[in-house]
C-alpha positions in Angstrom: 0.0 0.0 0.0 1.3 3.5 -1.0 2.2 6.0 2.0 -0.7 8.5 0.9 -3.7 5.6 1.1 -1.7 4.8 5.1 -1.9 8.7 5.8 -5.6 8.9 4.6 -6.8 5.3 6.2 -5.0 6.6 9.8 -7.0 10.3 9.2 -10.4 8.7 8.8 -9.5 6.0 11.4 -9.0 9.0 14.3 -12.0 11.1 13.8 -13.9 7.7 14.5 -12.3 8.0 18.2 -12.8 4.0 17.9 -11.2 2.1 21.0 -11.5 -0.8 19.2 -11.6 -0.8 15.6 -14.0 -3.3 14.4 -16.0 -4.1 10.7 -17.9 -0.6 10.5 -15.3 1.1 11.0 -13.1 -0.4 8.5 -15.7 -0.1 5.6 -16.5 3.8 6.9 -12.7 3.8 6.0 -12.5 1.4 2.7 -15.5 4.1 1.4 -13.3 7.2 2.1 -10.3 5.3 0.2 -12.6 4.5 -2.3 -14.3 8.0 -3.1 -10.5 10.2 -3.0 -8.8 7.4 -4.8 -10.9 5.7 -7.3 -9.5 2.2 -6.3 -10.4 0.1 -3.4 -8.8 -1.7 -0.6 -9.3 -4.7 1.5 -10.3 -4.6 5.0 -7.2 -6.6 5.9 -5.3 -4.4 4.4 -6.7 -1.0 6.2 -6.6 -3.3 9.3 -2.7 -4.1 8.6 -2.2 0.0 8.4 -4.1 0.7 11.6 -2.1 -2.1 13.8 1.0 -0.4 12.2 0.0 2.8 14.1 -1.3 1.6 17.1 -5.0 0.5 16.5 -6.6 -1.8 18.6 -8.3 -4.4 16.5 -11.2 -6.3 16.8 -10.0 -9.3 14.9 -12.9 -12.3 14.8 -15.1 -9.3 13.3 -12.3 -7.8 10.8 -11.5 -11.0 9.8 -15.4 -11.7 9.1 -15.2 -8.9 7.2 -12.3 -8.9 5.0 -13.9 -13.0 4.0 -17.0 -11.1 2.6 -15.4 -8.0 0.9 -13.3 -11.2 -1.0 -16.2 -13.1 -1.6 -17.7 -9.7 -3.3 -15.3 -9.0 -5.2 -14.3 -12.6 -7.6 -15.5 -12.5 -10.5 -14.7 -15.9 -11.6 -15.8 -19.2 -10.0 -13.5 -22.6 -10.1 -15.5 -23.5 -12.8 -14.9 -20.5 -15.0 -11.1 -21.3 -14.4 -11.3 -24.7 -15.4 -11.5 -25.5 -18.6 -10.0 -28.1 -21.5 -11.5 -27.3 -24.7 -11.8 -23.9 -26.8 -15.4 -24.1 -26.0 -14.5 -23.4 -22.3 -11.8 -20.9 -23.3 -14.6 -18.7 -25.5 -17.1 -19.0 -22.5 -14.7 -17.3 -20.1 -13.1 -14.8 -22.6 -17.3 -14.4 -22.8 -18.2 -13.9 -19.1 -14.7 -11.5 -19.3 -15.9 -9.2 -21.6 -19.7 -9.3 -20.3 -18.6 -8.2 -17.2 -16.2 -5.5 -18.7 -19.5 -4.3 -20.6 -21.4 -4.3 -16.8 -19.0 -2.9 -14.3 -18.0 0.0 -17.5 -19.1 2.4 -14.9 -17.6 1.1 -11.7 -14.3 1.9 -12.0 -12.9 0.5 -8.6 -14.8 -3.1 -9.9 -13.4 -2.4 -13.5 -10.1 -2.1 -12.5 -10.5 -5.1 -10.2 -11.7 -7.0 -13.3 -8.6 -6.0 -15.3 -6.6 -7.3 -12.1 -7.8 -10.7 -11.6 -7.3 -11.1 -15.6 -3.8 -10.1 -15.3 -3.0 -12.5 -12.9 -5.1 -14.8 -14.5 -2.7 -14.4 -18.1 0.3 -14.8 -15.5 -0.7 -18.1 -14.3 -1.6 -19.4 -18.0 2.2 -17.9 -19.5 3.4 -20.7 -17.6 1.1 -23.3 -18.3 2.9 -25.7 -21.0 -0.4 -26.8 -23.0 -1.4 -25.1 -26.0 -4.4 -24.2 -24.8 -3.3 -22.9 -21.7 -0.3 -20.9 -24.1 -3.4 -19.8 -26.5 -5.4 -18.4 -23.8 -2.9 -16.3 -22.3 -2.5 -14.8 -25.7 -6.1 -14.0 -25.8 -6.2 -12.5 -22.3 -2.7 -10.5 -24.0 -4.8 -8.9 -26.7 -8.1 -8.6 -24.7 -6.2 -6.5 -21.9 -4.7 -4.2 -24.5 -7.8 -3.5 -26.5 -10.8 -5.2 -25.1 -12.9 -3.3 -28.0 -11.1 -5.3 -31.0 -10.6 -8.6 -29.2 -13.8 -10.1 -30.9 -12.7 -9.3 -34.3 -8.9 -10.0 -33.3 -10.3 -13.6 -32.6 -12.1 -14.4 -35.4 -9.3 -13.7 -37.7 -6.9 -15.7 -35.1 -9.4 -18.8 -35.4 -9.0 -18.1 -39.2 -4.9 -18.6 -39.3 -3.3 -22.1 -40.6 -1.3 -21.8 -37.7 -4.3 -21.9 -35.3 -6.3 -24.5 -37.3 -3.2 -26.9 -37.2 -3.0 -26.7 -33.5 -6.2 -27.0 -32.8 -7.8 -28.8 -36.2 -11.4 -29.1 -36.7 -12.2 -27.4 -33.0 -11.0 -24.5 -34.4 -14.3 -24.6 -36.7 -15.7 -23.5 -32.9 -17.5 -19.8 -32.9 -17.8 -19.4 -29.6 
């Protein structure tokens, strides 16, 4: 965490005059992060900066807390992550870009989004299978230009390169 998100989570923490700082007062916090900043925070991580400084923390309740913001914020299931075929592949580069189209206005979520697909392409670039390789190429060209990724596919799916990896599948419009 940067040293101006610290400065601003410990001057909204002392105007709460909190003994102990529990779930309420960490999301009255994660909302002030969110509004100056655009980006938001876990509670475990405002919880973390508060200890550093002194903070007495109510941890069963910030723990609870921190489990829920998580929960709240994946946008992808196991099942959306596992997958074998192009057919799975096109139904989570689907649910990717469906979402991108949804949360357009949430920028803390967008952002968020564009996170968990990063690290999503990072995990795939060292997946050996050529699926897992063609993936992570399509999460490469979705994160630079999610607008022409659709187009950008279909001529992929039309390369001899691509059909003689993946043969007659590649006959798959998603």
């Amino acid at each position: 965490m940067n040293r101006t998100k610290e400065l601003l989570i410990i001057d909204a923490w002392k105007p709460l005059d909190k003994e102990v700082v529990g779930a309420s007062e960490l999301e009255s916090i994660r909302e002030t992060i969110v509004n100056r900043f655009g980006t938001d925070v876990s509670p475990a991580s405002i919880a973390r900066a508060l200890a550093d400084h002194g903070a007495r923390l109510g941890h069963p309740e910030i723990l609870q807390a921190d489990v829920r913001w998580r929960e709240g914020n994946l946008f992808f299931t196991p099942e959306d992550l596992t997958f074998g075929t192009l057919e799975g592949a096109t139904a989570l580069m689907d649910k990717i870009e469906r979402l991108r189209r949804q949360l357009e206005t949430e920028k803390p979520k967008l952002e968020q989004l564009y996170q968990q697909v990063r690290q999503f392409k990072s995990e795939l670039e060292s997946v050996p299978t050529s699926l897992g390789q063609e993936l992570a190429q399509w999460l490469t060209i979705w994160l630079q230009n999610p607008q022409i990724f659709a187009e950008w596919l279909e001529l992929r799916r039309a390369t001899v390169e691509f059909r003689a990896q993946f043969g007659s599948a590649a006959d798959f419009r998603g």
